[in-house]
BAGU-607584 format. One record per residue: residue number from 1; residue in one letter; x, y, z of N, C-alpha, C, O, CB in turn. Coordinates in Angstrom, 3 decimals, m for minus. Atoms other than C-alpha are relative to their C-alpha. Glycine has a CB too. Example, Ala and Ser with C-alpha at 12.3 -4.5 7.8 and 13.67 -1.06 7.14 Angstrom:
REM residues 2
[rec 1, a, [0.890, m1.190, 0.000], [12.300, m4.500, 7.800], [0.900, 1.200, 0.000], [1.936, 1.181, 0.665], [m0.992, 0.027, 1.246]]
[rec 2, s, [m0.820, m1.190, m0.060], [13.670, m1.060, 7.140], [m0.770, 1.090, 0.730], [m0.261, 2.198, 0.899], [0.414, 0.462, m1.415]]
***
This chain:
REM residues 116
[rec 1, x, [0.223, m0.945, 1.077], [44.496, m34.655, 16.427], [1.123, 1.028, 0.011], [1.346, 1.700, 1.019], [m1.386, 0.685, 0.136]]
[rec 2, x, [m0.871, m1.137, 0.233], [47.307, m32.348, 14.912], [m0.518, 1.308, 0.591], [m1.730, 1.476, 0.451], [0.206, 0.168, m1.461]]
[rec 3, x, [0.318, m1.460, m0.064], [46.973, m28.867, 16.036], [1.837, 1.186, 0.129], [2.943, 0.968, 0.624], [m1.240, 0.096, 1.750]]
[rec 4, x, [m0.967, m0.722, 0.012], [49.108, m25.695, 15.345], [m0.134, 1.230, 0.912], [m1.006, 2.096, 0.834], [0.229, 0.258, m1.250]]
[rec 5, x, [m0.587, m0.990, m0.940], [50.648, m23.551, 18.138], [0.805, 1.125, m0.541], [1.924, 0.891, m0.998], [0.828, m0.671, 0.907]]
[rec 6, x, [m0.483, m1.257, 0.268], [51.538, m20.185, 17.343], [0.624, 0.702, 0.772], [0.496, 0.330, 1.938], [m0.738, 0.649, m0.309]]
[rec 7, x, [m1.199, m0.570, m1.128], [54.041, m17.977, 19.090], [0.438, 1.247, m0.966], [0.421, 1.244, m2.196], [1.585, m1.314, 0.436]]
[rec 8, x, [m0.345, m0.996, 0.439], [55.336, m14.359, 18.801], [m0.848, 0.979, m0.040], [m0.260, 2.051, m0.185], [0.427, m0.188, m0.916]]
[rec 9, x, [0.722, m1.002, 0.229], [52.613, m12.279, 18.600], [0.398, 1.195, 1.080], [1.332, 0.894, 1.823], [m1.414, m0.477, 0.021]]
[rec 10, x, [m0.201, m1.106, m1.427], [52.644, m8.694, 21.290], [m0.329, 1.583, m1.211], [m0.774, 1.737, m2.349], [2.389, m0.096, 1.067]]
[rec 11, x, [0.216, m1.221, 0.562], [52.702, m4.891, 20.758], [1.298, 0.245, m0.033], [2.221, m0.200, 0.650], [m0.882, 0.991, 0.654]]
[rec 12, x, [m1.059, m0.268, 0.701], [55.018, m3.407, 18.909], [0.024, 2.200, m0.543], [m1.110, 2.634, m0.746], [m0.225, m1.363, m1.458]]
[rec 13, x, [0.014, m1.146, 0.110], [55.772, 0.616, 18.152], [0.256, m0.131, m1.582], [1.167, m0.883, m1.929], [0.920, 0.752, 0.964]]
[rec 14, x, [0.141, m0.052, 1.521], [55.145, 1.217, 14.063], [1.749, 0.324, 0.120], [2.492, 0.900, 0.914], [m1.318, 1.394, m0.848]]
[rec 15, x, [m1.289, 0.072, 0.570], [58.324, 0.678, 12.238], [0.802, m0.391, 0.580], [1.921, 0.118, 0.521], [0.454, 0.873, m0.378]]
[rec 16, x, [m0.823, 0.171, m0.056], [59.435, m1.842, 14.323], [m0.367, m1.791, m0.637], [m0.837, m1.785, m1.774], [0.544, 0.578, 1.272]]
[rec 17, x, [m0.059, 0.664, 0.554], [59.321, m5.813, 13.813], [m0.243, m1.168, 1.048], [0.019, m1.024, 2.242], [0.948, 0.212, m0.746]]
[rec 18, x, [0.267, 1.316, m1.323], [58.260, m9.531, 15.615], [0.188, m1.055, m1.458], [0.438, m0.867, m2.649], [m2.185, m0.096, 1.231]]
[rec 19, x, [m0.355, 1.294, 0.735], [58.649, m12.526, 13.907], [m1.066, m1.010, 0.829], [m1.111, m1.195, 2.045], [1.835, m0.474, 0.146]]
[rec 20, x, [1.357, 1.025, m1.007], [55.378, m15.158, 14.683], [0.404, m1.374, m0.943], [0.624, m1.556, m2.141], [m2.359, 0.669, m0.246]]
[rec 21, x, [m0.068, 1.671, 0.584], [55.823, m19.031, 14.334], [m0.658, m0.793, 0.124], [m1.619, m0.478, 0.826], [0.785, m0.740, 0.273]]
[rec 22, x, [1.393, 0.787, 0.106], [53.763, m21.646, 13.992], [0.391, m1.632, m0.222], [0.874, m2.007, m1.290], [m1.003, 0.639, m1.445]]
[rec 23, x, [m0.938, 1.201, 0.094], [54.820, m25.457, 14.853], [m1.444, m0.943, m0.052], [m2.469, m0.295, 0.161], [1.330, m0.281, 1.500]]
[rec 24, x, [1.134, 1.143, m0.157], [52.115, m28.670, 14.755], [0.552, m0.790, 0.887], [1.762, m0.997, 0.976], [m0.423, m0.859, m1.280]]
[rec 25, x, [m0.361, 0.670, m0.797], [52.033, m30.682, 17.245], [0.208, m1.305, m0.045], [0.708, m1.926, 0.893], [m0.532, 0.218, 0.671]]
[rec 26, x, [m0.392, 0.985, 0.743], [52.269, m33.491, 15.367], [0.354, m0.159, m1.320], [0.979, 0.805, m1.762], [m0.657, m0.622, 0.125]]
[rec 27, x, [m0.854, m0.218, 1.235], [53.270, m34.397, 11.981], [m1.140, m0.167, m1.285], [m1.949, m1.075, m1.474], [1.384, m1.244, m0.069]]
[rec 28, x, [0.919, m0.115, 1.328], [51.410, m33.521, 8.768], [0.683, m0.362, m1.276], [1.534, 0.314, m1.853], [m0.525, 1.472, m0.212]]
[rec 29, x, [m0.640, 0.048, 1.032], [52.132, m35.361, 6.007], [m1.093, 0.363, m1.263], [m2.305, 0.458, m1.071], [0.701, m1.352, m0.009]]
[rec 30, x, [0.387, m0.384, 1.123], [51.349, m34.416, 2.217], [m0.205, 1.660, m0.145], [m1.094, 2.099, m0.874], [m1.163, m0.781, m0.232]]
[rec 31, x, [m0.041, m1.337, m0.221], [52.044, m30.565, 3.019], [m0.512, 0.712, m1.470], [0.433, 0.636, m2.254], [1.538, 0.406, 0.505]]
[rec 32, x, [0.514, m0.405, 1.321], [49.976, m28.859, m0.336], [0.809, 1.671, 0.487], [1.811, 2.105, m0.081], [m2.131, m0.196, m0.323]]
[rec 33, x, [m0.692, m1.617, 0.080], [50.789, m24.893, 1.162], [0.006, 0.444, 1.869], [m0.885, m0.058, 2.554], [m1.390, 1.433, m1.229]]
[rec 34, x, [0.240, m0.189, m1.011], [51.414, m23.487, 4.601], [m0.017, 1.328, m0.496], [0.447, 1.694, m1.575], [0.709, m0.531, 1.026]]
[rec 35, x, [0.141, m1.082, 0.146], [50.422, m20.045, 5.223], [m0.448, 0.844, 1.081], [m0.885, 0.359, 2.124], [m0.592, 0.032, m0.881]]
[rec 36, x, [0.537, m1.010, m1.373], [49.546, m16.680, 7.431], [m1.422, 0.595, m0.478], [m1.813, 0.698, m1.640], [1.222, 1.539, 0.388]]
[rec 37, x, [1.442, m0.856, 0.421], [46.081, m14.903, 7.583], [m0.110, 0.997, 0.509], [1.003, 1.302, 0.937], [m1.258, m0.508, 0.270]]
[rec 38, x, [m0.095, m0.982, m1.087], [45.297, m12.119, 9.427], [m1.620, 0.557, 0.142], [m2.303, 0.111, m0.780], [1.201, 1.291, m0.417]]
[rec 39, x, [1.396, m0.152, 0.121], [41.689, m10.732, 10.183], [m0.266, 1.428, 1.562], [m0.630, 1.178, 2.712], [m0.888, m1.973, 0.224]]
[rec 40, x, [m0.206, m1.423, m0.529], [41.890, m6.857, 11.826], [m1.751, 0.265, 0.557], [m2.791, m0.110, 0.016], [0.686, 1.272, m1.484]]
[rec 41, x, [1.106, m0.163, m0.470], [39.192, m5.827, 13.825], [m1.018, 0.729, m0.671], [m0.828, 1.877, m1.071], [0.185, 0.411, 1.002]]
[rec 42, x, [1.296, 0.096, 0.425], [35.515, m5.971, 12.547], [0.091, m0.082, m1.736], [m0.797, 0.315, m2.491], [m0.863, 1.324, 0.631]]
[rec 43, x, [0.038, 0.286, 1.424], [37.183, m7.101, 8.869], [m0.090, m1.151, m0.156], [m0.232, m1.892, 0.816], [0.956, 0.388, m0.735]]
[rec 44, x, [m0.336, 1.374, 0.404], [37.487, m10.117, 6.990], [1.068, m0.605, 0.254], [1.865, 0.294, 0.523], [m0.042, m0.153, m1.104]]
[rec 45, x, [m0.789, 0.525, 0.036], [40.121, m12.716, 7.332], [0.404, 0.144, m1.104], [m0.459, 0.050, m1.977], [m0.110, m0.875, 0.386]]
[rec 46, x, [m1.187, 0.000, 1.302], [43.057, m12.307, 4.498], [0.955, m0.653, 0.129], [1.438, m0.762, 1.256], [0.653, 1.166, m0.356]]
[rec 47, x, [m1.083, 0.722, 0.017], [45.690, m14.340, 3.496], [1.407, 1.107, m0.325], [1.449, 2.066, m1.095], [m0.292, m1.199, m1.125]]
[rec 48, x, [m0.968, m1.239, m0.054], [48.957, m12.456, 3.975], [0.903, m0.656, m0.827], [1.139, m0.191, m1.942], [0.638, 0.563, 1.500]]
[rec 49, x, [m1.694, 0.443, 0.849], [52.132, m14.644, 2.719], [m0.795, m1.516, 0.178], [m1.684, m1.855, 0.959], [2.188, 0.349, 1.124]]
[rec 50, x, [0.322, 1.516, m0.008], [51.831, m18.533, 1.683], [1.317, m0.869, m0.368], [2.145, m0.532, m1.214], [m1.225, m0.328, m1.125]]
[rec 51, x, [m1.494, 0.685, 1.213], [54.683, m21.080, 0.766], [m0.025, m1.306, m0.114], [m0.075, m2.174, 0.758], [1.741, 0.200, 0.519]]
[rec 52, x, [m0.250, 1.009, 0.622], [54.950, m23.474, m1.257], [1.132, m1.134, m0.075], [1.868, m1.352, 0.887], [m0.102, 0.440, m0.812]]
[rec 53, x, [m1.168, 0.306, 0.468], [57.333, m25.571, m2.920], [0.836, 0.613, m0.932], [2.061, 0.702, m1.012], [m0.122, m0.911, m0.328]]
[rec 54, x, [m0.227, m0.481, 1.440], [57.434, m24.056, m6.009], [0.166, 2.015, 1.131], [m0.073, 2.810, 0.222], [m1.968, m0.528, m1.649]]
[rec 55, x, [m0.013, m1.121, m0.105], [57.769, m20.394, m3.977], [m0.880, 0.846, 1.522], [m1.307, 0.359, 2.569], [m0.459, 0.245, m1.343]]
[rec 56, x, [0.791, m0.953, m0.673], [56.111, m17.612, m2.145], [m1.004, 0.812, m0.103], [m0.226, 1.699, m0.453], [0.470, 0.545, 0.254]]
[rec 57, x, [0.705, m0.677, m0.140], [53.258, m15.528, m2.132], [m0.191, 1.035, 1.023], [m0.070, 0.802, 2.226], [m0.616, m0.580, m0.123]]
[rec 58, x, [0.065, m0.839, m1.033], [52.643, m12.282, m0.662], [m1.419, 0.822, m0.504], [m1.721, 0.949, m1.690], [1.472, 0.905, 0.197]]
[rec 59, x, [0.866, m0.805, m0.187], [49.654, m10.192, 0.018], [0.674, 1.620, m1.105], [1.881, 1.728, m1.321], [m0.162, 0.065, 1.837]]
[rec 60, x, [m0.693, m1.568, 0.483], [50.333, m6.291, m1.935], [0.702, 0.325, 1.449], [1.868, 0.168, 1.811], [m1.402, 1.497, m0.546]]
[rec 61, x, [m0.610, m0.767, m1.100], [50.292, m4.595, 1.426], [1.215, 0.022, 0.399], [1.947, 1.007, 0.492], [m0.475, m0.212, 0.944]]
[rec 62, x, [m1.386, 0.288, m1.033], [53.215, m6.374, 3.196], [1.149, m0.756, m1.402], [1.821, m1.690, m0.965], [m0.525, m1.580, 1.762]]
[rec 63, x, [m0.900, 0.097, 0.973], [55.429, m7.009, m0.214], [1.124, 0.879, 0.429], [1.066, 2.107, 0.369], [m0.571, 0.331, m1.309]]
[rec 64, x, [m1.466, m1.105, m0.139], [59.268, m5.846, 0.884], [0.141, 0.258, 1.548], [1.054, 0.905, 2.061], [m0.218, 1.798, m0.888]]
[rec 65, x, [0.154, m0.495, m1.470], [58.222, m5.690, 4.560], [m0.096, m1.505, 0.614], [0.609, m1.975, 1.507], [m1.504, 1.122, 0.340]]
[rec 66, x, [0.196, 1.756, m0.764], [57.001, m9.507, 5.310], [1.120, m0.971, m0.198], [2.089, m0.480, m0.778], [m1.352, m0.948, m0.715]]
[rec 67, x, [m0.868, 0.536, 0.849], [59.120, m12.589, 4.689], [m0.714, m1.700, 0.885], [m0.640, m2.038, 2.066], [1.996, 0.708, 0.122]]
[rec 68, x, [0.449, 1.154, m0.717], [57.406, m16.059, 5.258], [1.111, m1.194, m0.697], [1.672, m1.339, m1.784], [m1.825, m0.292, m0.275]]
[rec 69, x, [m1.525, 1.561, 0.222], [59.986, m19.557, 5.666], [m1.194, m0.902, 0.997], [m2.149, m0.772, 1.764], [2.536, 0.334, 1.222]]
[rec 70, x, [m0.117, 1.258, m0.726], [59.828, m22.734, 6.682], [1.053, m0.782, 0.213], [1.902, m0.870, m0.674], [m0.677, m0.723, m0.421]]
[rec 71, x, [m1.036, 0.791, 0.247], [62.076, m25.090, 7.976], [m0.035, m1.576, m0.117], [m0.999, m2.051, m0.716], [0.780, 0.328, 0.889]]
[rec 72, x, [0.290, 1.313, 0.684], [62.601, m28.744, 7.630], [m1.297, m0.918, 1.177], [m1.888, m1.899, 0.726], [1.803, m0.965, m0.189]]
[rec 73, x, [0.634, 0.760, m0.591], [60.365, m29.879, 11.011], [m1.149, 0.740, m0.411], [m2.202, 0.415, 0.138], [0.335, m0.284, 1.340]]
[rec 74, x, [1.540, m0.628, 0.650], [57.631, m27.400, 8.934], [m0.451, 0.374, 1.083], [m1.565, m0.015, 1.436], [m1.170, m0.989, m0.785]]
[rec 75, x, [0.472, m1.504, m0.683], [57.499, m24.637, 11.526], [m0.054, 0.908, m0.814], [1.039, 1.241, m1.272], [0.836, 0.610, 1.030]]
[rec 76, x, [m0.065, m1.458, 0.669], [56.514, m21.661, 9.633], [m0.109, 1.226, 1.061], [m0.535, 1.326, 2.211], [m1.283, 0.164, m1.094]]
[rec 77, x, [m0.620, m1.053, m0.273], [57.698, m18.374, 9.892], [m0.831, 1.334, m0.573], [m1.445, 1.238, m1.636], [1.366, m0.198, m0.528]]
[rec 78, x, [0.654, m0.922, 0.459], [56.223, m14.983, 9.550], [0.960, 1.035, 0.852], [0.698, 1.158, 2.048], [m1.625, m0.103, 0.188]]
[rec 79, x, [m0.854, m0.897, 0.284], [59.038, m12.369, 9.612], [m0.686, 1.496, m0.197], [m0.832, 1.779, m1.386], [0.711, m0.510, m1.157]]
[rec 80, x, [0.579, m1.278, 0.104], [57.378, m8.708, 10.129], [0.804, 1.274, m0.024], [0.490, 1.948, 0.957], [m0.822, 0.094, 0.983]]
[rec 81, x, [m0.644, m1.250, 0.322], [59.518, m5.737, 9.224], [m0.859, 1.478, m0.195], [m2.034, 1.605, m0.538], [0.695, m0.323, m1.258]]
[rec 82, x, [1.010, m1.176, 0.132], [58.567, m2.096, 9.209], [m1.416, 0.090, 0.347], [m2.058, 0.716, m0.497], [m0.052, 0.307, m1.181]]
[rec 83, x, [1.670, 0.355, m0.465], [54.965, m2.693, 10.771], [m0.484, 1.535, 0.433], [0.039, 2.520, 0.952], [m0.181, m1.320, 1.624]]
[rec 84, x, [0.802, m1.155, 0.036], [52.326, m0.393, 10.632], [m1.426, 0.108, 0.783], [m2.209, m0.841, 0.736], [m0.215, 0.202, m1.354]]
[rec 85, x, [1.716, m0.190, m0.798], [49.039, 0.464, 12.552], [m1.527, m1.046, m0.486], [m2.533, m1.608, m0.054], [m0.583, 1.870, m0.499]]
[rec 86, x, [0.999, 0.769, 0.839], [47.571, m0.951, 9.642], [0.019, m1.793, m0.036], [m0.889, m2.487, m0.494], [0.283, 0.563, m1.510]]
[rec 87, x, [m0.625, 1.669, m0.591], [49.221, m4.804, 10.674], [m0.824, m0.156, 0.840], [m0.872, m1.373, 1.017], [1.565, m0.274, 0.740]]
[rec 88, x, [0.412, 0.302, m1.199], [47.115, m4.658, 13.518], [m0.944, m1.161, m0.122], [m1.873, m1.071, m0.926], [m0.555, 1.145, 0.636]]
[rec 89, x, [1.183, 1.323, 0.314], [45.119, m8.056, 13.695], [0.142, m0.762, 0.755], [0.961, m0.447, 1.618], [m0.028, m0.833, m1.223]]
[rec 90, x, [m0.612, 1.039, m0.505], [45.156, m11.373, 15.115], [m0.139, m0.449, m1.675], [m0.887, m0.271, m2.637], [m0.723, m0.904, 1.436]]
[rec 91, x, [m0.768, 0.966, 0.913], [47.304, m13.635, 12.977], [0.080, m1.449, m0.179], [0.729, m2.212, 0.537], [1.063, 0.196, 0.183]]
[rec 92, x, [0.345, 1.713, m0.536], [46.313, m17.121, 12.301], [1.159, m1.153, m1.174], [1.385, m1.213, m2.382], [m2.353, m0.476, m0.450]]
[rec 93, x, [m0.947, 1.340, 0.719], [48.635, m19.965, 10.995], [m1.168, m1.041, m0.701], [m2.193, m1.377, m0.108], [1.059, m1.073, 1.457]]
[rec 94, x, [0.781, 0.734, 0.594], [47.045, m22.173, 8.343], [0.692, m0.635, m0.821], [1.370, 0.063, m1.576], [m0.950, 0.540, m0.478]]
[rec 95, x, [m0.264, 1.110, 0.247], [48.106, m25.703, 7.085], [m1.055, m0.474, m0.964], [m2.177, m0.718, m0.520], [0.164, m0.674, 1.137]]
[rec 96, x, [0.834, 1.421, 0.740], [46.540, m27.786, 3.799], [0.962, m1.051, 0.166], [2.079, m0.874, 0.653], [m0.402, 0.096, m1.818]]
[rec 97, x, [m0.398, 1.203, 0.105], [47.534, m30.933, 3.525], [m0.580, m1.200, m0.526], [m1.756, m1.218, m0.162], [0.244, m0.193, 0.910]]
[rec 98, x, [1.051, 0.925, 0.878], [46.149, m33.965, 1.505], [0.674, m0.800, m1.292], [1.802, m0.659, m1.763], [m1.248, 1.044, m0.654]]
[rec 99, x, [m0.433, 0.883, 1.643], [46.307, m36.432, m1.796], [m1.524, 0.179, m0.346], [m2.022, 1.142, m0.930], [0.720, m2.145, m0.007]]
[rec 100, x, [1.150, m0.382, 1.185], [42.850, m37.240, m2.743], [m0.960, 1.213, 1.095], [m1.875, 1.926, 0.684], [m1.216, m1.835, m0.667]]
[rec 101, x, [1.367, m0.620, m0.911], [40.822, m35.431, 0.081], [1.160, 1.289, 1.034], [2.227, 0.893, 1.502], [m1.094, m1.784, 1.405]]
[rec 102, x, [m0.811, m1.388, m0.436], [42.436, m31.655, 1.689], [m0.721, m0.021, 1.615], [m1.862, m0.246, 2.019], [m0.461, 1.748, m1.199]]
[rec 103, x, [0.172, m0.123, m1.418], [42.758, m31.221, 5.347], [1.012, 1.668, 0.085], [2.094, 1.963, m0.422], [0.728, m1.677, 1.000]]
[rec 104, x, [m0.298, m0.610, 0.116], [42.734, m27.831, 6.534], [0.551, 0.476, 1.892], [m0.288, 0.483, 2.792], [m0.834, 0.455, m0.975]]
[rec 105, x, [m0.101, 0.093, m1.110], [44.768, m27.126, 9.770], [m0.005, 1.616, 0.128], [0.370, 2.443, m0.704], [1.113, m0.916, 0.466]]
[rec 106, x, [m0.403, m1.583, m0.298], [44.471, m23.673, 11.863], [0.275, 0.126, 1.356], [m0.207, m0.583, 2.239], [m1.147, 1.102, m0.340]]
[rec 107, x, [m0.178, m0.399, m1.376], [45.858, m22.057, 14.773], [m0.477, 0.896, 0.494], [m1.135, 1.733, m0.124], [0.962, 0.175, 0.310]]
[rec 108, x, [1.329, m0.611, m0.875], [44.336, m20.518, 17.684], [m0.043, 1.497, m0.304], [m0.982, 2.244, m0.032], [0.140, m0.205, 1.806]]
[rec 109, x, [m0.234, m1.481, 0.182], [45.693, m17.199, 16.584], [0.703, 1.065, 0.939], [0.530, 1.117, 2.156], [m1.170, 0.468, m0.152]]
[rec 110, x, [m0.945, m0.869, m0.877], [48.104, m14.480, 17.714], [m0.241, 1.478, m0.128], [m0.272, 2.041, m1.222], [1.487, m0.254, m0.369]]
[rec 111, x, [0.505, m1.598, 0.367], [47.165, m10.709, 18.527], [1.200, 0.515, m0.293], [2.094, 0.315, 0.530], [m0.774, 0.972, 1.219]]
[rec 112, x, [m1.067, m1.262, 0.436], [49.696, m8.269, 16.752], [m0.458, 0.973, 0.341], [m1.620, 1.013, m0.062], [0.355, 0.287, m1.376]]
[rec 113, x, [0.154, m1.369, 0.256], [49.391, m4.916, 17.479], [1.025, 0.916, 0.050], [2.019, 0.621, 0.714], [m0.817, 0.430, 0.727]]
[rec 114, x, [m0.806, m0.280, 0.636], [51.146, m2.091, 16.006], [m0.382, 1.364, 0.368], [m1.205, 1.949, m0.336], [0.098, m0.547, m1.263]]
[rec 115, x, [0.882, m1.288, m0.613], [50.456, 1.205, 18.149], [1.024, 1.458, m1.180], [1.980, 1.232, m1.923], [0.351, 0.185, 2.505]]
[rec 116, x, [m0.294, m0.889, 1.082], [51.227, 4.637, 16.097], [0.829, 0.675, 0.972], [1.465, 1.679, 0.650], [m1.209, 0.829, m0.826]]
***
């Protein structure tokens, strides 16, 4: 069974920056969107940045500050600039994939924190 390994997470002093990645351990074909989530203590899980083919998506919050990539072995990237108190979460990597039927892959998750 595929699974995605995440890397990068730690503490960080506001306004500075980490970069978290996210590789599968095997190979997923029919890639629909890879993407980041994040889910801050005692909130909901949110989707932060997503990417496509056709593009990017970003959350409001982290617009001008985030920057999510991929490259061609489809490690994604989550690029954190300027980070704030308010970043603080664990960060989970999330994979669709599919034709007629969607497979949804996630990783174990990475703590950010972002002390003031």
């Amino acid at each position: 069974q595929v699974q995605l390994v995440e890397s990068g997470g730690g503490l960080v002093q506001a306004g500075g920056s980490l970069t978290l990645s996210c590789a599968a351990s095997g190979s997923i074909r029919n890639i629909i969107v890879m993407g980041w989530y994040r889910q801050p203590p005692g909130k909901q899980r949110e989707l932060v940045a997503s990417i496509t083919s056709g593009g990017t998506n970003y959350v409001d919050s982290v617009k001008g500050r985030f920057t999510i990539s991929r490259d061609r072995a489809n490690t994604v990237y989550l690029q954190m600039n300027s980070l704030k108190p308010e970043d603080t979460a664990v960060y989970y990597c999330n994979v669709k994939a599919g034709l007629a039927v969607t497979t949804n892959y996630w990783g174990q998750g990475t703590q950010v924190t972002v002390s003031s």
